[in-house]
Each structure stands twice: as C-alpha cells, then as structure tokens.
N, C-alpha and C positions, 0 to 999 in steps of 0.2 A: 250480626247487625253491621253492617257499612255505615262506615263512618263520612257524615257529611264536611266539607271545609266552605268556609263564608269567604266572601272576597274581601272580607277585610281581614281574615287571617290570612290570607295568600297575598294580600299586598304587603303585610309587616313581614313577610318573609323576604320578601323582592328585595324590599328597602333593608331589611336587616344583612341580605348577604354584597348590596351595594356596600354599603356600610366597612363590612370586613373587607371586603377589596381593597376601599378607600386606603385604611387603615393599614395592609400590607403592602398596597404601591408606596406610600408616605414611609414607611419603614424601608423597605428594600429596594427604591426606585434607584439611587445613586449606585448602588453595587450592583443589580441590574444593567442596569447601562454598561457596567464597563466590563460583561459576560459577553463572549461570543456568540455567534448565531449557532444554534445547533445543524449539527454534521451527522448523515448518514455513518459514516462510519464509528460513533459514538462508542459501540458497544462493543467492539474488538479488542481483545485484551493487547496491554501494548508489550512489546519487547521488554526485557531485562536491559536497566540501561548499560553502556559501557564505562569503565574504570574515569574515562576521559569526560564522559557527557555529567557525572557528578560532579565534578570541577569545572565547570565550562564556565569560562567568563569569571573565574573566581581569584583567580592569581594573579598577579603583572611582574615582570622583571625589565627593568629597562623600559619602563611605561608601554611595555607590550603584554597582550593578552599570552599565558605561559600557557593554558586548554582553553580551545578555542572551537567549541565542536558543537553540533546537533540540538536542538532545547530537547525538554526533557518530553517524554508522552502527556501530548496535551489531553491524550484521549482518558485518563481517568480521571480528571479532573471534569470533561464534559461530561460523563457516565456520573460521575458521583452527583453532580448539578441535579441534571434528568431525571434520576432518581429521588431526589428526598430533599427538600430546600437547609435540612439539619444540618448536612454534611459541611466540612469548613472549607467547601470551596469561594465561596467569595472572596472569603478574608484570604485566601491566598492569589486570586487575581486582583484582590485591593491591592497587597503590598508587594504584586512585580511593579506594576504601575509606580506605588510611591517609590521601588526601586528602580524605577526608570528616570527615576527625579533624582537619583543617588541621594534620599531619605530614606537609609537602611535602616537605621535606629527606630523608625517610625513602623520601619517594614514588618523589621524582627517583633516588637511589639504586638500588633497582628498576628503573626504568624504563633507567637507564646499563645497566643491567644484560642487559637486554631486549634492550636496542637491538646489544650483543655478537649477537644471538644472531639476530638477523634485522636487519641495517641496513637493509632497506628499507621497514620496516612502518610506514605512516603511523599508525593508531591511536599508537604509540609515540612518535614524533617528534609528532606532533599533542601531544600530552597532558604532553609533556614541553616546548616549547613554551607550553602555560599556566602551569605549574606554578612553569617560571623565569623569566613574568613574575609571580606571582605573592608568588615571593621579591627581587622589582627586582633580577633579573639580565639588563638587556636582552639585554644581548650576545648570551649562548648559547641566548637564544629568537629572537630573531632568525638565528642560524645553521642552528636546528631548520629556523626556517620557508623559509629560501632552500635548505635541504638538499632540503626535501622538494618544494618548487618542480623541483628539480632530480632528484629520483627519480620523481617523476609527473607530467611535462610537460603531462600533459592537463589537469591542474589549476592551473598555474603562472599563470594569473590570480588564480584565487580565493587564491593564496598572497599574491599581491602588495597583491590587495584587501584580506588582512590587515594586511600593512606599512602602505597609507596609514591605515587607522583608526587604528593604531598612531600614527602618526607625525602623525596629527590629535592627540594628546593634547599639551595644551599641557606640561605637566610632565615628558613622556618626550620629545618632538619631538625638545630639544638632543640624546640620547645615542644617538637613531635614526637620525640626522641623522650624527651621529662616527662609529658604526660601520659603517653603510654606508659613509661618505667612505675608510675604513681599509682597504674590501675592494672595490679595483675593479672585478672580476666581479660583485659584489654589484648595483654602479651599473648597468651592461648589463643585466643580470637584470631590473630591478626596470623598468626604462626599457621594456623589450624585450617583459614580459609584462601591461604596466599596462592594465587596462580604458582604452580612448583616452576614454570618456566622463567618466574623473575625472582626465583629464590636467592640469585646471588649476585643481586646486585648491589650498588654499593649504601645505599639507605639500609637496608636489609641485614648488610652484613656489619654494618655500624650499630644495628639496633641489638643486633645478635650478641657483637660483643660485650655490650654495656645491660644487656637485658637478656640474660640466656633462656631460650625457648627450653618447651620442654624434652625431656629426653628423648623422646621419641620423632618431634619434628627436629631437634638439632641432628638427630642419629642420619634422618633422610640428608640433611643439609649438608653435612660432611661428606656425606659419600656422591652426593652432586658435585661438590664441589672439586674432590677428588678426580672424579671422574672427566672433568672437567682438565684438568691438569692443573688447577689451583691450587697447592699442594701448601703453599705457605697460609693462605688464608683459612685451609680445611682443618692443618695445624694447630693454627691458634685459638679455633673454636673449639676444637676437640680433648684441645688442654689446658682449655682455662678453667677447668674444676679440679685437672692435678695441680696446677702450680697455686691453687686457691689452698691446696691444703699443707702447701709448702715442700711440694716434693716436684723434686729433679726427673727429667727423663731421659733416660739412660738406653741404648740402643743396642739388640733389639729392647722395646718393651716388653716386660716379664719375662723374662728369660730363663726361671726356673718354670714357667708352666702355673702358675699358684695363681689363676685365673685374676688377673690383679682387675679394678675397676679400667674401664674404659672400651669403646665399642671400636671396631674395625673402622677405616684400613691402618688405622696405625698401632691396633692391638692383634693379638692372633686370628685371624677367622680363619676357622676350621670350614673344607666342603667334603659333608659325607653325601655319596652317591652311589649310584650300580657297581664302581671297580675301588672301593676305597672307603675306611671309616677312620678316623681318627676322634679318641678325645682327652682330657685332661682326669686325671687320677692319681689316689696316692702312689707312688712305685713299689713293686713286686722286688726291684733287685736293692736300693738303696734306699735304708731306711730314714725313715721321719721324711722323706725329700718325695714331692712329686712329680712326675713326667707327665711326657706325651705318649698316647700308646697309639701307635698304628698302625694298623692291619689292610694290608693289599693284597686286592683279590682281583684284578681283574687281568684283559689282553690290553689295553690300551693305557696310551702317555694320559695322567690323570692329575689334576694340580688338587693336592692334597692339603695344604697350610700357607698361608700365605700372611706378611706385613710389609707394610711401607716404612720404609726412616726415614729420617731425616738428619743424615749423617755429612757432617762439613766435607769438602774435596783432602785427599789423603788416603793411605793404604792402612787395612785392618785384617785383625784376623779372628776368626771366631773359631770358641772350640766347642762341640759337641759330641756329650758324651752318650753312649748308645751300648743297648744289649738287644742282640738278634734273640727272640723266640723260637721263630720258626721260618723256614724258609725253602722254596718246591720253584722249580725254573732254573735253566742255566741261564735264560738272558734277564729275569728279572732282579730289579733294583731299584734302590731307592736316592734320588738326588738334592742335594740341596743346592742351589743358585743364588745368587745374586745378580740383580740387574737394573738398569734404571729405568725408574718406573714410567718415564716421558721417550719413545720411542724402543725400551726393551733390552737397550742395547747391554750383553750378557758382561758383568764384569769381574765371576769368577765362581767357579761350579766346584764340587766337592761328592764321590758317589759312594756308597752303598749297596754292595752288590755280593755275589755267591764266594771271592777269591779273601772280604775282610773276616777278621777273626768276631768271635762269637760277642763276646764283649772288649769294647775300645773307645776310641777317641777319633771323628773327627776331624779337620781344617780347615776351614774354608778362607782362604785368602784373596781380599779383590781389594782393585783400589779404585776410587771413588773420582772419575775427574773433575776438573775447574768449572770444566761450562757444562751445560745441560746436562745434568743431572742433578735438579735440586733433590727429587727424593729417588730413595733405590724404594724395590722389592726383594725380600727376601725372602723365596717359598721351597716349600718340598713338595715334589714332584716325585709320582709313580711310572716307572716304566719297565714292559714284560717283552718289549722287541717284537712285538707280534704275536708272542705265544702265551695260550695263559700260565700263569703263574702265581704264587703267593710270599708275602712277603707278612711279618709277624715284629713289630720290632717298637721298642720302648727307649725315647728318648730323653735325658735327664734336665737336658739344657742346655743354650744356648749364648753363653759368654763370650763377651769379647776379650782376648787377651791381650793384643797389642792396638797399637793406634796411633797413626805418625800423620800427623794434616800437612798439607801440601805447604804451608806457612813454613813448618821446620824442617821439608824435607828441601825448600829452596836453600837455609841457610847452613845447612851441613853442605852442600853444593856448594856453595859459596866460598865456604872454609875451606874445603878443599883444593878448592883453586889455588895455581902457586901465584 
C-alpha cells in the first residue's frame, strides 16, 4: 500500500525544518562568523608540530617574543569543523580571537570548556598550554603539555622539546624544575621521550641533578656525556647515588673486582668479544677474596677492561696482584696502561708477558699532569704481536699504593731550594 502525503503535511514539514535552521543560525551564528572559509586542502593530515611551534608566541624575555615560529596546523581544526558541528572547534577559534584581545582568562575558560568536550584534541590542549603560560601559570601548562605528550605518543618528543626550551628560560627554570620533581611520571616522561641530541644541555642536566632519571636513561646520559668529553658533569651524575649513601670514591673504583654498584665509564666495563673474555668471580688462588679472570685468545691488540678516574694532577702508583693460569705465545701479553682519557695521551704502562713469574705483583706508575687531563683511563689491553696466542690469567686487584698530588710535590721543591 503507498502511502499518500497531503500538502498540508508537506508544508508543516517545510515550515518545521525553516524553523530548526532558524533556531541553529540564532545559536551558532556569532561563532560561525568568526570560522574560516573552507579549504580544499581541509583533509590532509597535518605535520607533527616542532618543539618551537608549541611555544610560539608564548614566552617574552626583555618584552621580546623568546619562540617565535609557524601557527600551529590550522588544518585539523578545519577537518574537525567539516566534519561534525560537536567537535570543540569553535570554542577554540572563539578564544584565539578573545586571545587576540589579550583576554586569556576568558580564552582559557573556553578552552576548559572544549577540552570537556573532546579530551583528546591537541589544538585545545596546544593552545591552552600557551595561554597558561602566558598568564605565569606554569603548572597547568606544563600538565597540558606532558597530557598531550601522553595522548599522541608519536609526538612525545616534540612535546618534550617544548619542556627543555621551557626550562632553558632562566626566570621559569626554578618552577619547571618544582613541578616536574612533584610528578614522578612526569620525570620518566620527559627522560624517556627527550630528543638524545639535547640530552646535555644545561636545563637537562640541572634537572638531572635535582631529579635523577631513571637508571637506564641516566646510564645513556653519562656515557653521552662522557663521550662528549664532559667528564666533570658525567661524574657528578654518576655519583650522586654513591655519595647519597655516604660513601667516598676511591680510585680505581672497586678495586678488589666485588662488582660494587655503579655502571661504566667510571666503574669497570668489561668487552668480551672474538679475541678476549674477561669476568668477575670468586678467586681460585686467594681465598674468601674475588678477581678478575681473563682469558686471551686471540692474534690481535684487543682492549679487554677499561675505567675512567678522576684522579687530581700528581704521581701514583698502583699495585696489581696477578697469577698466570696458562699461557702459549712468545709475543703474547697482557698490558695495563694509563692514559688521559681527552686526547689519549699514555702516562704510564705496566706488562704482563712470557719472561714474568707465575704468581706476582704488578706496578704501574704514571703521573697525572696539571692541564688537560681532567680524567685518565685505565685499561687492560691484549696483545699477541701478530701471532695467535693465549693468555689465562687471574687478577686479584687493583690498589693504589702511593699518591703524591702536584700540590705537595711543589712544596718539597720548594724546601728544597737553598
């Protein structure tokens, strides 16, 4: 049966959807108006923004803009429009607008308001994030910004690369510095997603010492920074959980082998590879006491143990005690060196080779000079001259015996003088 319609039902339709128009222009006509026209390219997804484009326009120092970059992708903002009138784009080109009246407080309001309405909308949290730094509320710009780190993981660098510019600002640092230390996911966060190539800057390394990352980004951090030839600041990061527990460090570190807490390069790191194994155990020859055991097998010069010190300018001497296992080769042997760890330069060698006795002692004396050389290394090193060979040999430890710093060896000088 087909269903007939009368023209006076099809005219109360006419006039009922006049009606709802009516009713939606009257509602949404003012925030309308202040929408742009739509753009062919609406529906392109936009870039990941940069570290800088999060803070644009958000800082001053010296009544100058401090980021001063790019607006942010207007294109999700038109895409969410076109899409669904629900989305809380309006209220986010409401209050650029009332933020273009520098009525932020009115903006941020809005924007609270938004953010009810879609939590995950980065334009929102972006924008609200400037605004509340731009009223010195670090806090909850800061919370914007590790939220959204946390709602769009693919971005969570560029989020972080906000926080350090952030936290470069000499005047905001202290309160960047507090609130992270107050939210310890924050710390992980920030640690976990930092571009590694600004890992050592000076926010970073401020943040580090007051708020230590976890073991494993501090572990990268130290050996960047080492690497680096930073040697004082890799230091201080690396032993601020020994001297937290009230202990001294004594050089080399651990020096009986009794694997003490603390990761490389200023503890032992062993490299076992193709011509070389070395590891830490109880000893075979001196009891209750543990060694180093290492075993060299290869033709080639092999760096087998290696630390860094950081040992004042002055001459020292270490003694290491040693029992040969076994041993095949007339050129192979075993060396221990010292040298500074910033250009290499060798400042005293010690060997192990076919002509020492089976069990002995050891010497190694070098002196440490004034200038460049803030840290040495001090490593054992395999070498067979070219021919293979093996080498079997159990180390007890590495003590220092004497110790004269450049300080007292001026004033014996001195005295001596007529």
């Amino acid at each position: 049966m087909v269903r007939k319609f009368s023209i006076s039902s099809l005219v109360a339709g006419v006039v009922f959807a006049i009606c709802a128009y009516l009713v939606m222009w009257n509602t949404y006509v003012q925030i309308l108006l202040d929408l742009p026209p739509p753009y062919s390219a609406v529906a392109r997804q936009p870039m990941p923004p940069s570290g800088e484009s999060l803070l644009r326009g958000s800082l001053t120092s010296d009544g100058r803009a401090l980021i001063n970059d790019a607006t942010i992708s207007e294109s999700r903002i038109f895409l969410g429009n076109r899409l669904t009138p629900l989305l809380p784009s309006p209220y986010v080109w409401k209050s650029r607008n009332l933020a273009a009246q520098q009525k932020y407080d009115e903006a941020i309001i809005l924007l609270e308001y938004a953010k009810k309405r879609n939590p995950r909308s980065y334009p929102v949290r972006r924008l609200l994030a400037e605004y509340y730094l731009l009223t010195n509320n670090v806090g909850e710009s800061l919370k914007e910004m590790f939220s959204s780190a946390l709602l769009n993981p693919d971005w969570g660098t560029q989020f972080m690369e906000a926080v350090r510019l952030l936290g470069n600002n000499e005047q905001l640092q202290p309160q960047v510095i507090e609130k992270i230390a107050s939210e310890p996911d924050w710390t992980n966060r920030f640690f976990a997603q930092l571009d590694p190539e600004k890992a050592d800057d000076p926010f970073v390394m401020e943040l580090s010492k007051q708020v230590p990352p976890n073991p494993k980004y501090r572990k990268q951090l130290i050996a960047r920074l080492a690497k680096r030839g930073d040697y004082a600041n890799a230091f201080a990061l690396w032993s601020k959980d020994i001297m937290r527990k009230g202990k001294r460090v004594i050089w080399p570190y651990d020096p009986a082998f009794d694997a003490l807490t603390g990761s490389g390069p200023f503890n032992w790191v062993i490299t076992n590879g193709a011509n070389a194994r070395a590891e830490m155990a109880e000893s075979s020859v001196w009891a209750q006491e543990n060694a180093l055991y290492v075993f060299y097998f290869g033709h080639r010069r092999t760096r087998i143990v290696r630390q860094i010190m950081m040992k004042a300018p002055g001459r020292y001497s270490l003694s290491i005690p040693y029992s040969i296992r076994a041993h095949e080769g007339q050129t192979t042997r075993l060396k221990w060196t010292a040298n500074c760890a910033s250009g290499n330069q060798e400042l005293g060698k010690v060997i192990l080779d076919r002509d020492a006795l089976e069990t002995g002692s050891l010497r190694l004396d070098f002196t440490v000079p004034a200038t460049d050389c803030t840290a040495q290394t001090l490593q054992l090193t395999g070498e067979a001259g070219g021919r293979s060979g093996q080498m079997d040999v159990e180390f007890k430890s590495v003590n220092s015996i004497s110790a004269q710093r450049v300080n007292s060896l001026s004033s014996k000088k001195q005295e001596a003088r007529p």
